[in-house]
C-alpha positions in Angstrom: 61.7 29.9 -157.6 65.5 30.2 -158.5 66.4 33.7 -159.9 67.8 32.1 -162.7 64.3 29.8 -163.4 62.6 33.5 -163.4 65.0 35.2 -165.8 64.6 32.3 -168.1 60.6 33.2 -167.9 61.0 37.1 -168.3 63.2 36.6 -171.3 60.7 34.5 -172.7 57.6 37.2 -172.8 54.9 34.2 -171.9 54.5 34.7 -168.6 55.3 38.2 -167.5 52.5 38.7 -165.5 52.7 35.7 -163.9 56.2 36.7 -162.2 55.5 36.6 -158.3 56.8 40.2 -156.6 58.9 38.0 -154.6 60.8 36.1 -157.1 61.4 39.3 -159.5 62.7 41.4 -155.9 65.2 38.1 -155.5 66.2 38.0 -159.6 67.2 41.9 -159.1 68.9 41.4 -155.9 71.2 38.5 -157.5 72.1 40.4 -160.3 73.3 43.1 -158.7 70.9 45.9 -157.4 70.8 47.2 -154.3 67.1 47.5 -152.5 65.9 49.8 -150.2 62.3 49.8 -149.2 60.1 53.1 -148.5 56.7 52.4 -147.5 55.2 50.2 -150.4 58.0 51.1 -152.6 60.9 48.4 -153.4 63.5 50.8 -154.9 66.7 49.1 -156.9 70.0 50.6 -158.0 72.7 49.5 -159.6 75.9 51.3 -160.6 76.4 51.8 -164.0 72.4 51.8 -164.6 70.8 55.6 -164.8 67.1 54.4 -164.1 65.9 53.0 -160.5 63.5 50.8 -161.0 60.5 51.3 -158.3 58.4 48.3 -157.9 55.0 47.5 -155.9 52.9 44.8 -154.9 49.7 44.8 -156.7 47.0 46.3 -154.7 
């Protein structure tokens, strides 16, 4: 799915859990973050954003 298909479903707030791990990864990557993996950890930065965001697959 196109990162801009799955940021048109995230906005909406139907189908949040149906967002594949794959797809959200590629929707952060194209707006900006950088990722950088540590063990089951997908870890995104962005400059001028204070938070990381640390994401994992489910299970």
């Amino acid at each position: 799915m196109g990162a801009e298909k799955t940021l048109e479903r995230l906005l909406s707030g139907t189908a949040d859990t149906a967002i594949r791990f794959d797809d959200l990864c590629r929707l952060l990557e194209s707006i900006g973050f950088e990722k950088r993996v540590r063990g089951s950890h997908h870890l995104f930065r962005k400059g001028g954003v204070e938070e990381m965001i640390n994401l994992q697959r489910s299970g």
